[in-house]
N, CA, C, O and CB atoms as a CASP TS submission, in Angstrom:
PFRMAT TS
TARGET T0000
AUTHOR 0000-0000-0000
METHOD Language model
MODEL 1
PARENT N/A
ATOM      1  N   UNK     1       0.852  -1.187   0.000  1.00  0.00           N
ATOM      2  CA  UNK     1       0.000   0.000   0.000  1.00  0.00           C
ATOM      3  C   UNK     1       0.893   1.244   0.000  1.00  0.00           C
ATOM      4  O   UNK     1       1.840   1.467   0.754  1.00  0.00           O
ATOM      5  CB  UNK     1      -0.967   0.001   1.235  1.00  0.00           C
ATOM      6  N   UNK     2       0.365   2.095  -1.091  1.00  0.00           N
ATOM      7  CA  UNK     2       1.437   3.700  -1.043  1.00  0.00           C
ATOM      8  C   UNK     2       0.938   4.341   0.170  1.00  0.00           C
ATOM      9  O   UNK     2      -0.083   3.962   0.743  1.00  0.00           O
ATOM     10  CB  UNK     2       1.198   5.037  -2.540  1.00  0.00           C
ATOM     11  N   UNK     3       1.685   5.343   0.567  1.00  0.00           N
ATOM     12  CA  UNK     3       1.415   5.959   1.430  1.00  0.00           C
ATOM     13  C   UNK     3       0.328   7.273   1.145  1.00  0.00           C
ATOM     14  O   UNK     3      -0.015   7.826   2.190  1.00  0.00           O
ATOM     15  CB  UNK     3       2.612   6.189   1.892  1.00  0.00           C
ATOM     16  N   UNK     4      -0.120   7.712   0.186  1.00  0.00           N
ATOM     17  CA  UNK     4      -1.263   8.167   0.030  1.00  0.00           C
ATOM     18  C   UNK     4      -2.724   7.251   0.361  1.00  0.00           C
ATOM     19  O   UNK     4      -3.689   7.797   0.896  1.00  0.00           O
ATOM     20  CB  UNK     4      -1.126   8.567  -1.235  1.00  0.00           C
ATOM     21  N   UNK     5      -2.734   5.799  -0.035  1.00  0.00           N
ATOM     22  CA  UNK     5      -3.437   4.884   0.375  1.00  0.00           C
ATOM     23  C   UNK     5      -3.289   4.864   1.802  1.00  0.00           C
ATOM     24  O   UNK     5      -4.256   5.339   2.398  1.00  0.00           O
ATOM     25  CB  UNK     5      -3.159   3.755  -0.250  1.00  0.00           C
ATOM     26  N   UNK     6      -2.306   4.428   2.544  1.00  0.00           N
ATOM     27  CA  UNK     6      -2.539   4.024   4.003  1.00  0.00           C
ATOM     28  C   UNK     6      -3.350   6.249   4.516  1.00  0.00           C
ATOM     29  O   UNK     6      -4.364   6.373   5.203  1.00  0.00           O
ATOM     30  CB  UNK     6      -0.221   3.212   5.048  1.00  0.00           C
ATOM     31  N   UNK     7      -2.769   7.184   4.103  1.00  0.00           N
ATOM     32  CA  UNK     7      -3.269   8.222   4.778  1.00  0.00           C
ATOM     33  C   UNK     7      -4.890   8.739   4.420  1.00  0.00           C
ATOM     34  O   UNK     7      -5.598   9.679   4.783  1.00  0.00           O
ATOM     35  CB  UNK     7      -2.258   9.274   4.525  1.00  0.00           C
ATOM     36  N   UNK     8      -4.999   7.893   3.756  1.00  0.00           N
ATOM     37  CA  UNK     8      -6.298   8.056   2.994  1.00  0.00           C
ATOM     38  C   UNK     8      -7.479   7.067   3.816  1.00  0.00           C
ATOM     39  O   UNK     8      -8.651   7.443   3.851  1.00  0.00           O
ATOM     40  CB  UNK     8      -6.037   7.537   1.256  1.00  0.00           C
ATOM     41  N   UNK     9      -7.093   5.913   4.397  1.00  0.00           N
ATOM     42  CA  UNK     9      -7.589   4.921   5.249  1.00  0.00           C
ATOM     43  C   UNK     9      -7.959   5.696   6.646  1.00  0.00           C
ATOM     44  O   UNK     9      -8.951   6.056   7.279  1.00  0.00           O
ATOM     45  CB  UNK     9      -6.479   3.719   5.415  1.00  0.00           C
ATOM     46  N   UNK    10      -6.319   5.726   6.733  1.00  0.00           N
ATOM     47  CA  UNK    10      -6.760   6.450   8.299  1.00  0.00           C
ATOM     48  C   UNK    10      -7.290   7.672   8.360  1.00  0.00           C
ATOM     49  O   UNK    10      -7.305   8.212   9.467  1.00  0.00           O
ATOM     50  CB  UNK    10      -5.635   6.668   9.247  1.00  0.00           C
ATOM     51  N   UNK    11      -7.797   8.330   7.297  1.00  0.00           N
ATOM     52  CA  UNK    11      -8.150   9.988   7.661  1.00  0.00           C
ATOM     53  C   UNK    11      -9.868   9.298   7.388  1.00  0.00           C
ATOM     54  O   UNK    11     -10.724   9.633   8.206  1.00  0.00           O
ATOM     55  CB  UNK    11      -7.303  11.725   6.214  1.00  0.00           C
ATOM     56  N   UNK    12     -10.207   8.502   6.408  1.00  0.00           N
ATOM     57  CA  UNK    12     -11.531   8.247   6.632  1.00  0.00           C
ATOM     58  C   UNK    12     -12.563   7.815   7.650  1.00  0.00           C
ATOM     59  O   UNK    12     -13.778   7.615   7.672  1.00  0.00           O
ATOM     60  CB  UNK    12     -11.631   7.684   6.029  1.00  0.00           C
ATOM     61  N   UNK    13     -11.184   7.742   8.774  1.00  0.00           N
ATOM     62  CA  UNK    13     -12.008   6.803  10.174  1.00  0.00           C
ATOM     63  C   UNK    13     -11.544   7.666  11.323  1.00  0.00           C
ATOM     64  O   UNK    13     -11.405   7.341  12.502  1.00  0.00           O
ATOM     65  CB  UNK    13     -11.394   4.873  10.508  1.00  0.00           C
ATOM     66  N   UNK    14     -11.314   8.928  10.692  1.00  0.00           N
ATOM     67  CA  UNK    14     -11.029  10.404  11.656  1.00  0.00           C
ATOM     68  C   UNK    14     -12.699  10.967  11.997  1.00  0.00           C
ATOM     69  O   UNK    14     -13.424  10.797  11.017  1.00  0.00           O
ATOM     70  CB  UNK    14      -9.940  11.932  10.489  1.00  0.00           C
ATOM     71  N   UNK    15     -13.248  11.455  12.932  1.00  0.00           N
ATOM     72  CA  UNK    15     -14.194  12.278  12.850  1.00  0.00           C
ATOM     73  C   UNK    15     -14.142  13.769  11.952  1.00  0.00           C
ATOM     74  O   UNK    15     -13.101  14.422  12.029  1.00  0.00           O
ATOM     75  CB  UNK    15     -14.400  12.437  14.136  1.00  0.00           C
ATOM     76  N   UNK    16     -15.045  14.182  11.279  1.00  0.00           N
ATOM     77  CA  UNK    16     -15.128  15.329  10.224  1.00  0.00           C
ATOM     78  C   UNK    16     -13.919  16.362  11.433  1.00  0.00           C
ATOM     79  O   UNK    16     -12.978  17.045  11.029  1.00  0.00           O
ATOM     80  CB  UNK    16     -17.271  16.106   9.828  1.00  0.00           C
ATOM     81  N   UNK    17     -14.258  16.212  12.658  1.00  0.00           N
ATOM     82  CA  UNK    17     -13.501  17.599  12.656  1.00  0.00           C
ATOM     83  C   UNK    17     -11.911  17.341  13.136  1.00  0.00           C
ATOM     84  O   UNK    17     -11.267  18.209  13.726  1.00  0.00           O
ATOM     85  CB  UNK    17     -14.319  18.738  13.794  1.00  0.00           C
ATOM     86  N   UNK    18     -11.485  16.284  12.863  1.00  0.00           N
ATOM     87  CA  UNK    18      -9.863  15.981  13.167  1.00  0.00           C
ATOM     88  C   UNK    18      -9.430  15.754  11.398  1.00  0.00           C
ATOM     89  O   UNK    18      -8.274  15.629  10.993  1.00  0.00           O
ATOM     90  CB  UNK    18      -9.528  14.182  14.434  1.00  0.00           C
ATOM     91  N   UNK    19     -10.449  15.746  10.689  1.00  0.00           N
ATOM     92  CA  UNK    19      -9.889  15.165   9.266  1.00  0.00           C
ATOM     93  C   UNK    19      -9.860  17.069   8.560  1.00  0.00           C
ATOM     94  O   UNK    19      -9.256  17.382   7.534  1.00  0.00           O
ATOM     95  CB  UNK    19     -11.405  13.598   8.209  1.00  0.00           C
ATOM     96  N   UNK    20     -10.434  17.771   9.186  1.00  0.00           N
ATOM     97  CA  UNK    20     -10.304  19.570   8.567  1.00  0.00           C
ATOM     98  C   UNK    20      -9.002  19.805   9.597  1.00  0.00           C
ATOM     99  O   UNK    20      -8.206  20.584   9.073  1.00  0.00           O
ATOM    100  CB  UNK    20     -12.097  21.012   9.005  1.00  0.00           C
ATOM    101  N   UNK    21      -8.545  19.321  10.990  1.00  0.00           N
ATOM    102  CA  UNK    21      -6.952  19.738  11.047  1.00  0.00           C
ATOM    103  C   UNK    21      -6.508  19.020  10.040  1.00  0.00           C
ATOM    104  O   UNK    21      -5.974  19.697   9.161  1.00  0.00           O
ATOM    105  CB  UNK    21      -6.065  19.414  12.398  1.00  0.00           C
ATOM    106  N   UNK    22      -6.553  17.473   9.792  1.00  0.00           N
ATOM    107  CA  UNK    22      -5.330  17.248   8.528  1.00  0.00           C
ATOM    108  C   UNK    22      -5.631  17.896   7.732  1.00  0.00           C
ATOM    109  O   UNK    22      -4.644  17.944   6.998  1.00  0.00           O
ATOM    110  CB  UNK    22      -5.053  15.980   7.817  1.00  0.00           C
ATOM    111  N   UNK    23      -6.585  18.646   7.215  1.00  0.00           N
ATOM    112  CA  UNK    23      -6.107  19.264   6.059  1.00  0.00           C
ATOM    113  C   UNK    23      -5.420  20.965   6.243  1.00  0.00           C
ATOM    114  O   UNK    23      -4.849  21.471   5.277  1.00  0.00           O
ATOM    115  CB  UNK    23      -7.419  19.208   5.077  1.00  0.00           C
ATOM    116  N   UNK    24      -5.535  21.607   7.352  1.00  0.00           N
ATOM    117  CA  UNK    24      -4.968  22.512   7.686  1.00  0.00           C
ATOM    118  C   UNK    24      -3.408  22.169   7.542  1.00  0.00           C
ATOM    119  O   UNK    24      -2.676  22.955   6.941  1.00  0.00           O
ATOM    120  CB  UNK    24      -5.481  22.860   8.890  1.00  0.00           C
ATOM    121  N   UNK    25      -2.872  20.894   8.144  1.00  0.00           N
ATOM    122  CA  UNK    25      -1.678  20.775   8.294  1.00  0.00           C
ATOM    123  C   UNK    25      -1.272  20.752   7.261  1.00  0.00           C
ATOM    124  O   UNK    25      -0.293  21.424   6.939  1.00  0.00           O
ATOM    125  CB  UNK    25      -1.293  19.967   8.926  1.00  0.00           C
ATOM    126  N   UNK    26      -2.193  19.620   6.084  1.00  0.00           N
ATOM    127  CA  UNK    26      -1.713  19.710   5.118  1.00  0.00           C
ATOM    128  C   UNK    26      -1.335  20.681   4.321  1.00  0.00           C
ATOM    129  O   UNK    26      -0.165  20.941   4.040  1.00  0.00           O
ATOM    130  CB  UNK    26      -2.150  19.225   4.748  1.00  0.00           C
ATOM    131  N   UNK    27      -2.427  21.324   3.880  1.00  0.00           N
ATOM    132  CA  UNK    27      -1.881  23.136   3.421  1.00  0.00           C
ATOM    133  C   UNK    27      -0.007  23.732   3.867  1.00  0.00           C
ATOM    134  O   UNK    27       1.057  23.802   3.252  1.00  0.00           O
ATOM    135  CB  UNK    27      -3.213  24.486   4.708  1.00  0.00           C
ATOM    136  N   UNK    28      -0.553  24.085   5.438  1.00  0.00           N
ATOM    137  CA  UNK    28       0.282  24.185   6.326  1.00  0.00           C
ATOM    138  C   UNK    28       1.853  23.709   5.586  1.00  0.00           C
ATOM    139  O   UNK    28       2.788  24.503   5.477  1.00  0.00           O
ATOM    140  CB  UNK    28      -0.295  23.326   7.554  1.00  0.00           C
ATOM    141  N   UNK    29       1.897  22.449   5.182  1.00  0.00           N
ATOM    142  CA  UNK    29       2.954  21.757   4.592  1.00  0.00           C
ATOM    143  C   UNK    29       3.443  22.267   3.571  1.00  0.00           C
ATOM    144  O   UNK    29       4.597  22.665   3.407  1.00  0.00           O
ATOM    145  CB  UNK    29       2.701  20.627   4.296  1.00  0.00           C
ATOM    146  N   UNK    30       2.365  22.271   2.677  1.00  0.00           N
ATOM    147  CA  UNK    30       2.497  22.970   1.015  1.00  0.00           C
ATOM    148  C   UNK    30       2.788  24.598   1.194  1.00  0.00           C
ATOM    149  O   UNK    30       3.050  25.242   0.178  1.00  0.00           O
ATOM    150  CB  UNK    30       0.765  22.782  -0.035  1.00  0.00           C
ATOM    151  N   UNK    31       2.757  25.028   2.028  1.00  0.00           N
ATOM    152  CA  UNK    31       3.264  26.676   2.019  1.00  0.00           C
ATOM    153  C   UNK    31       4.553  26.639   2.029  1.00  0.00           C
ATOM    154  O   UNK    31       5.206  27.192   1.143  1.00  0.00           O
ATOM    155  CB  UNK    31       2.845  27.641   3.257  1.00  0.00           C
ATOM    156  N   UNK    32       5.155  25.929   3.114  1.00  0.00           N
ATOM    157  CA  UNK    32       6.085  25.649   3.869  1.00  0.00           C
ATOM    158  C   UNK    32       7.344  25.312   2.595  1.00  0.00           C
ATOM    159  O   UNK    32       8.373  25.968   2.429  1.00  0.00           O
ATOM    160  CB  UNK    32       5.576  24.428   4.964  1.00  0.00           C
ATOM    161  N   UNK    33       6.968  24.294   1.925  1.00  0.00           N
ATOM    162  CA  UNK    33       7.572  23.814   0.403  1.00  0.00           C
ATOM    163  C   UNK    33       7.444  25.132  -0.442  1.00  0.00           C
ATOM    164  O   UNK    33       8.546  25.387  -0.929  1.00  0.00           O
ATOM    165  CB  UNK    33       6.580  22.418  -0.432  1.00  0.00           C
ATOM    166  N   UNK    34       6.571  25.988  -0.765  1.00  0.00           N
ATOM    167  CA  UNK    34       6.385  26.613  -1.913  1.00  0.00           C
ATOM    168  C   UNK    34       7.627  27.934  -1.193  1.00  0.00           C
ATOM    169  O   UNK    34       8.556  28.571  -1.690  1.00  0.00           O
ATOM    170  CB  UNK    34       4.462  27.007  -2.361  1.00  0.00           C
ATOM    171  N   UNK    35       7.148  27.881  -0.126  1.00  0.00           N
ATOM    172  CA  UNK    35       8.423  29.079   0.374  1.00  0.00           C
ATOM    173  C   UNK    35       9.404  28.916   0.526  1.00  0.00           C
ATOM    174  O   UNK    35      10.144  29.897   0.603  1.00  0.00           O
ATOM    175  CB  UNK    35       8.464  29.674   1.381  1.00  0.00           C
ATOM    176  N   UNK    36       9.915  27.656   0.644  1.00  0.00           N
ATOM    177  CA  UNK    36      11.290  26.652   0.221  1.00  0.00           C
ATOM    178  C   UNK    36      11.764  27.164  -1.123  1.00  0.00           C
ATOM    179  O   UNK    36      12.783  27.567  -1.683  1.00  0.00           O
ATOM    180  CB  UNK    36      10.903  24.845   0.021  1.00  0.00           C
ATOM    181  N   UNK    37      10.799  26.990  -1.287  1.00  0.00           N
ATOM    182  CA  UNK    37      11.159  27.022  -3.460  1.00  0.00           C
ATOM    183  C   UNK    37      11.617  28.339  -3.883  1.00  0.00           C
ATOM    184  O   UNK    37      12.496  28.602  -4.704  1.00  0.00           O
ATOM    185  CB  UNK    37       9.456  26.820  -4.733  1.00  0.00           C
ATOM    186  N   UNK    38      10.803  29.217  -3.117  1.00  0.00           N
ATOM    187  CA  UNK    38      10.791  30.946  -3.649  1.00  0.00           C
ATOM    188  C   UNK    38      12.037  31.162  -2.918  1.00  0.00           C
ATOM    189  O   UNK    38      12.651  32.082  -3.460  1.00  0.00           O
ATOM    190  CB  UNK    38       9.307  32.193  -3.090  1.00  0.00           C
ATOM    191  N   UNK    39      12.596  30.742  -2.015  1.00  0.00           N
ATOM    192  CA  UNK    39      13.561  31.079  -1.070  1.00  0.00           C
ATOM    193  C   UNK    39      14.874  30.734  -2.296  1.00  0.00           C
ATOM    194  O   UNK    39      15.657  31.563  -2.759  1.00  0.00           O
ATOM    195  CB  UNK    39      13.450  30.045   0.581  1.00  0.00           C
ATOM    196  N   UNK    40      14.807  29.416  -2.580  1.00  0.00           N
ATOM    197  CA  UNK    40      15.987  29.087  -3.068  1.00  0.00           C
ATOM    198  C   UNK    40      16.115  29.667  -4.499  1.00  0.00           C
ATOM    199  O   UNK    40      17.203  29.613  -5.073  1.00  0.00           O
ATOM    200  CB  UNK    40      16.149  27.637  -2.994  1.00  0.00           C
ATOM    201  N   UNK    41      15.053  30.209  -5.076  1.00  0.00           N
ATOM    202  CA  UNK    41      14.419  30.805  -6.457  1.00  0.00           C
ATOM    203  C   UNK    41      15.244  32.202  -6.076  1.00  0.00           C
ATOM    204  O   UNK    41      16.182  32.490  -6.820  1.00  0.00           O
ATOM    205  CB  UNK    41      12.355  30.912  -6.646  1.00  0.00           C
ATOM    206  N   UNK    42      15.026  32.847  -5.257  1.00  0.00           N
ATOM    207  CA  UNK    42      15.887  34.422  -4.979  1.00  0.00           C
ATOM    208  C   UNK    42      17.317  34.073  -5.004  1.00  0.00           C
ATOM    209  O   UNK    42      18.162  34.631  -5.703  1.00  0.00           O
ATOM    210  CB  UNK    42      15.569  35.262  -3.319  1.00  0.00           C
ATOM    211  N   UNK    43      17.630  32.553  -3.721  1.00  0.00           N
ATOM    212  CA  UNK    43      18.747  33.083  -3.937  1.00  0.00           C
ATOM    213  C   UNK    43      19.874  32.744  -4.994  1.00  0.00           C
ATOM    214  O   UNK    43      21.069  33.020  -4.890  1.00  0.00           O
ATOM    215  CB  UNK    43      19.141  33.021  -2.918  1.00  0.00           C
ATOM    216  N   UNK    44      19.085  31.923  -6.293  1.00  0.00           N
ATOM    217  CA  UNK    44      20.106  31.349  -7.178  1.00  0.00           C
ATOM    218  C   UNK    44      19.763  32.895  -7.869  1.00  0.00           C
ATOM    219  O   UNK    44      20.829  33.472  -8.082  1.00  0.00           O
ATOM    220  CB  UNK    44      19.844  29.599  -8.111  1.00  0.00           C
ATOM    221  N   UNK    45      18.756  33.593  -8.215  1.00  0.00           N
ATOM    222  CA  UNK    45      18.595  34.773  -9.176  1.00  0.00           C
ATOM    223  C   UNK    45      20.018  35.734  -8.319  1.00  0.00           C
ATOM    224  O   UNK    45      20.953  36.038  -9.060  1.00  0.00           O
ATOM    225  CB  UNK    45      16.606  35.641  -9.116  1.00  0.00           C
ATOM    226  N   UNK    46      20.091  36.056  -7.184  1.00  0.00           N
ATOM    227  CA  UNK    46      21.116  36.652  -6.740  1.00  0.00           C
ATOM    228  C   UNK    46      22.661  36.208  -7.051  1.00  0.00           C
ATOM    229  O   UNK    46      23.644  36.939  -7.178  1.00  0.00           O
ATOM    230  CB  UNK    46      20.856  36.644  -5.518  1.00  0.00           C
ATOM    231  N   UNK    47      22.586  35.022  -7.121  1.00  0.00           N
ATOM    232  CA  UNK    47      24.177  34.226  -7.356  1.00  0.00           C
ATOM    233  C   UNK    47      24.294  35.071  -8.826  1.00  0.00           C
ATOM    234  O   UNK    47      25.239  35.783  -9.167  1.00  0.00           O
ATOM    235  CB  UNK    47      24.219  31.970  -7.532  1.00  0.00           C
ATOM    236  N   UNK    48      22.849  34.735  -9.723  1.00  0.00           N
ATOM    237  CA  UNK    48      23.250  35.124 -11.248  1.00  0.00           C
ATOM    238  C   UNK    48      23.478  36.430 -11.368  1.00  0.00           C
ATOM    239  O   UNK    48      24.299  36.923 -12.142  1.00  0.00           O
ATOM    240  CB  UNK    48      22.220  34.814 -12.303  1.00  0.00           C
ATOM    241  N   UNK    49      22.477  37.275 -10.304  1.00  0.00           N
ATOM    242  CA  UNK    49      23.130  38.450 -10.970  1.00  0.00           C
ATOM    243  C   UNK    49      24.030  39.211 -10.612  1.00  0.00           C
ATOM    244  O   UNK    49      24.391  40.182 -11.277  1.00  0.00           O
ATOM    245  CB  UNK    49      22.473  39.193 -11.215  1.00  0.00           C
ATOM    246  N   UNK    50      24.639  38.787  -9.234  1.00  0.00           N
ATOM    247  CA  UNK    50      26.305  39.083  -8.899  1.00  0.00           C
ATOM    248  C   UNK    50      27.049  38.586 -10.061  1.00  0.00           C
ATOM    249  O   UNK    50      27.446  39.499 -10.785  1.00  0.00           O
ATOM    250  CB  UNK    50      26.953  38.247  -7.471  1.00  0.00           C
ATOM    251  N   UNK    51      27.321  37.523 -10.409  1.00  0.00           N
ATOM    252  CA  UNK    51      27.874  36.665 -11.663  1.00  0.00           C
ATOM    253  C   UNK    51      27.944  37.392 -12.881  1.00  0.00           C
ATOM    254  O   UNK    51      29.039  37.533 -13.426  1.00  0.00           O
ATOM    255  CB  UNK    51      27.011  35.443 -11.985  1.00  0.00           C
ATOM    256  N   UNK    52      26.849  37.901 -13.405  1.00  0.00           N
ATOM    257  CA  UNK    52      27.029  39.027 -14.623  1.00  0.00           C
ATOM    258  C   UNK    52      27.450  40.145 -14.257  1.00  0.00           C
ATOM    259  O   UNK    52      27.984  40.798 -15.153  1.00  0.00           O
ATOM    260  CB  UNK    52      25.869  39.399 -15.355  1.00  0.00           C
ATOM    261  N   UNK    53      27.391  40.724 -13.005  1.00  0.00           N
ATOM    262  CA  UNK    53      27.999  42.023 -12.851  1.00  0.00           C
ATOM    263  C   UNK    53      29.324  42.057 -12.766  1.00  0.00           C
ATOM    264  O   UNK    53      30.057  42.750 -13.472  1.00  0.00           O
ATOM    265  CB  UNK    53      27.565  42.655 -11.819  1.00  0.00           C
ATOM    266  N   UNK    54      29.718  41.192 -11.762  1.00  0.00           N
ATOM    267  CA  UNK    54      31.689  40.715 -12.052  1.00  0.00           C
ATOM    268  C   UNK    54      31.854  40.534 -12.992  1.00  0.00           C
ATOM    269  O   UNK    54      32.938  41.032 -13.293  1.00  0.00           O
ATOM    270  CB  UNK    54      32.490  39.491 -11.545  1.00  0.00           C
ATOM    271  N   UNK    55      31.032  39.665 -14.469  1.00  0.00           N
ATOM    272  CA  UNK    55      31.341  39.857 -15.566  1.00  0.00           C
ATOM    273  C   UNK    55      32.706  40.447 -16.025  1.00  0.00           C
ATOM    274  O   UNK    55      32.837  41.625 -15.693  1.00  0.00           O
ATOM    275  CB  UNK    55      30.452  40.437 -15.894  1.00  0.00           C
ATOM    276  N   UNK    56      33.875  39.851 -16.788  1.00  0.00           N
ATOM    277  CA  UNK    56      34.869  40.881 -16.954  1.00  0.00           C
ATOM    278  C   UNK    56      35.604  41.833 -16.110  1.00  0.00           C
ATOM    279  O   UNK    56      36.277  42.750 -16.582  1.00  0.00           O
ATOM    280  CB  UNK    56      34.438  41.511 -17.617  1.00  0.00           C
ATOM    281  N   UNK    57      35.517  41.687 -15.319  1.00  0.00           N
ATOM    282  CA  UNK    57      35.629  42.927 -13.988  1.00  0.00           C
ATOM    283  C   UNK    57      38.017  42.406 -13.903  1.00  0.00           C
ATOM    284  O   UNK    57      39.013  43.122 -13.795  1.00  0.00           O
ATOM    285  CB  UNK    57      33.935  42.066 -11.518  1.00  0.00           C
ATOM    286  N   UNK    58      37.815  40.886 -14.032  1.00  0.00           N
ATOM    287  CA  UNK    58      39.370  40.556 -14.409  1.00  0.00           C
ATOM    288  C   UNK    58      39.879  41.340 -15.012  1.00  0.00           C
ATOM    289  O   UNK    58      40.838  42.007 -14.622  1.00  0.00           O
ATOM    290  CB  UNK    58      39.690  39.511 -15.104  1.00  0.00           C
ATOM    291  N   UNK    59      39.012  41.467 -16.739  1.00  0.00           N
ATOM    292  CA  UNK    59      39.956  42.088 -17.676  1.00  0.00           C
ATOM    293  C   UNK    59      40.331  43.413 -17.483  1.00  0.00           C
ATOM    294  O   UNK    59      41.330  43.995 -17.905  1.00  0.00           O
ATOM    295  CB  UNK    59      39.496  42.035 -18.905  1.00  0.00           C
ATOM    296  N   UNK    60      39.348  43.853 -16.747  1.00  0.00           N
ATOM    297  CA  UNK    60      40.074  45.586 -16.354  1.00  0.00           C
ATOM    298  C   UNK    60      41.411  45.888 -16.035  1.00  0.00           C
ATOM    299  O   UNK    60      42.090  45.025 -15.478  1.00  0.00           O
ATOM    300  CB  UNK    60      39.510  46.236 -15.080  1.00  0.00           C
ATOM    301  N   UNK    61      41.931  47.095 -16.335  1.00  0.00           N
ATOM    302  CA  UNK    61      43.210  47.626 -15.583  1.00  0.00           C
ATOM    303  C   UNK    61      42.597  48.143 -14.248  1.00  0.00           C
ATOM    304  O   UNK    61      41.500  48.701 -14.230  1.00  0.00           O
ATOM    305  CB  UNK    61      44.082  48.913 -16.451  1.00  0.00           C
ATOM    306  N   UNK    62      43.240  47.964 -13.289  1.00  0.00           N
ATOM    307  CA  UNK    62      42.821  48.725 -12.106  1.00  0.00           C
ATOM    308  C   UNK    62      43.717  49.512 -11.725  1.00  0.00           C
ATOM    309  O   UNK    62      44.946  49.471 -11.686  1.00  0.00           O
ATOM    310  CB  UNK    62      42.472  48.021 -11.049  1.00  0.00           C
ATOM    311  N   UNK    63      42.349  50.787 -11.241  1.00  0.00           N
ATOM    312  CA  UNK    63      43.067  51.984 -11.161  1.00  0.00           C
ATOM    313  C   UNK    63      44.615  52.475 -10.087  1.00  0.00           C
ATOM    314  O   UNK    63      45.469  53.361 -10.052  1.00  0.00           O
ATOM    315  CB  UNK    63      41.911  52.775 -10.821  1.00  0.00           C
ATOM    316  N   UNK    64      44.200  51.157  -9.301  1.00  0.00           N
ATOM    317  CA  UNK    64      45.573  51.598  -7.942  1.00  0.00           C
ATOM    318  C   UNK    64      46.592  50.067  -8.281  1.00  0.00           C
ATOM    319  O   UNK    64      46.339  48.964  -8.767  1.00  0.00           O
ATOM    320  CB  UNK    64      44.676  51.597  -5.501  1.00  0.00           C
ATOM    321  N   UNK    65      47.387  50.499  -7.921  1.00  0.00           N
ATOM    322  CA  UNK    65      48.953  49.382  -7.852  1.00  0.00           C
ATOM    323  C   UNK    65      48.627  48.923  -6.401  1.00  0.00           C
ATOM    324  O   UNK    65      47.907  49.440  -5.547  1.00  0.00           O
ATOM    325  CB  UNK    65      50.945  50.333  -7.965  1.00  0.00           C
ATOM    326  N   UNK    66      49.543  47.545  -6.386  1.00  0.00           N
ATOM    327  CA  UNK    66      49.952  47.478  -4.944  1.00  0.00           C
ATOM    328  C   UNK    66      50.357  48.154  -4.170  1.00  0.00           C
ATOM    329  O   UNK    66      50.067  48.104  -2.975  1.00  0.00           O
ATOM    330  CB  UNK    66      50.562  46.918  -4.720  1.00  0.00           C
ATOM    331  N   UNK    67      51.133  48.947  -4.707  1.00  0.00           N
ATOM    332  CA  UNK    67      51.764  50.174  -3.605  1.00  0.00           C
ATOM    333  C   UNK    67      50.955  51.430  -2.939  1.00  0.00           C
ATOM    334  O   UNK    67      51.008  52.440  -2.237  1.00  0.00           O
ATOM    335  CB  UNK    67      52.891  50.958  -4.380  1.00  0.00           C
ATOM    336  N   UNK    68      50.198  50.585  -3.694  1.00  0.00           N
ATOM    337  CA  UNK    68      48.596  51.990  -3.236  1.00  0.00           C
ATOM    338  C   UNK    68      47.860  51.795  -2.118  1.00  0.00           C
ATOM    339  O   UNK    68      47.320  52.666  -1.436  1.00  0.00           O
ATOM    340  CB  UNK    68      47.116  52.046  -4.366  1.00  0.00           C
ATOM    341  N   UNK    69      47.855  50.425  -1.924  1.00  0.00           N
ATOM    342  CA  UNK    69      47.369  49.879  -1.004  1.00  0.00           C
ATOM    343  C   UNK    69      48.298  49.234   0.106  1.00  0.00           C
ATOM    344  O   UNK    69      47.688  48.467   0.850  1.00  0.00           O
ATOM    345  CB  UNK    69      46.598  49.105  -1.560  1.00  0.00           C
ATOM    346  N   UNK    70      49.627  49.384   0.365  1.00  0.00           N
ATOM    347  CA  UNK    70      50.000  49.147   1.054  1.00  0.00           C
ATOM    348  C   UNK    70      50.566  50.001   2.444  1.00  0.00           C
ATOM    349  O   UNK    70      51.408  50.858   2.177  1.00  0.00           O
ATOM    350  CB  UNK    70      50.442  48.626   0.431  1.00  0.00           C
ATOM    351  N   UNK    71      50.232  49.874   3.746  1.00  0.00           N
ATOM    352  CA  UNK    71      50.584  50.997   4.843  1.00  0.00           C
ATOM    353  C   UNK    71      51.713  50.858   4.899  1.00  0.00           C
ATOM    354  O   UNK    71      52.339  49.801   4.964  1.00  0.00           O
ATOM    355  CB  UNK    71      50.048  51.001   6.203  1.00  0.00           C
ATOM    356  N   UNK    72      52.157  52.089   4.877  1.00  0.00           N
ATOM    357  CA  UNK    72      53.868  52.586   5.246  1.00  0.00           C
ATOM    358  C   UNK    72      54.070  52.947   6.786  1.00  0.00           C
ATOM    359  O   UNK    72      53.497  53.874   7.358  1.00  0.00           O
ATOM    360  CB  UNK    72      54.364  54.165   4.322  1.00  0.00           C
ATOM    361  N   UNK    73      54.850  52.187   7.278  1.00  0.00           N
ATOM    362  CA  UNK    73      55.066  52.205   8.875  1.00  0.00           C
ATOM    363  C   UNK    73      56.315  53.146   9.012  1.00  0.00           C
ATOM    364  O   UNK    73      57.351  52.972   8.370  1.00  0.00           O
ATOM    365  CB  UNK    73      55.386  50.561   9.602  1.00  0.00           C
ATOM    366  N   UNK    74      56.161  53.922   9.703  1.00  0.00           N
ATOM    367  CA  UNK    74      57.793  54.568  10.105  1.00  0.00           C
ATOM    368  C   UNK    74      58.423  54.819  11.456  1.00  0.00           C
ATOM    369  O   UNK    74      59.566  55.271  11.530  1.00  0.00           O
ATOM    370  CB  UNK    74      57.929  55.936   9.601  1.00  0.00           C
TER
END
């Protein structure tokens, strides 16, 4: 038996008002996933669009030397 079958058994021998919490929970569940999804949906769009903005950013000359950035102690 799948497990949609066995939850399907036991929710039919729930009284009406314990079988409307499973379905609250259930919902409950499916938000939970869909905001999973949107979560990981932002943060791959963020990976990409850091990724195109460094774009080339290597091939540049940059404007300061090492010596530009280094503190002189005396």
């Amino acid at each position: 038996m799948i497990v949609t079958e066995q939850i399907n058994d036991r929710l039919q021998k729930l009284p009406p008002s314990l079988q409307r919490e499973v379905l609250d929970f259930v919902e409950f569940l499916s938000q939970r996933v869909a905001q999973g999804e949107a979560i990981k949906e932002d943060r791959e769009w963020a990976q990409f669009s850091l990724a195109q903005a460094m774009t080339g950013l290597e091939d540049e000359e940059s404007e300061y030397t090492e010596a530009d950035v280094k503190e002189k102690w005396q």
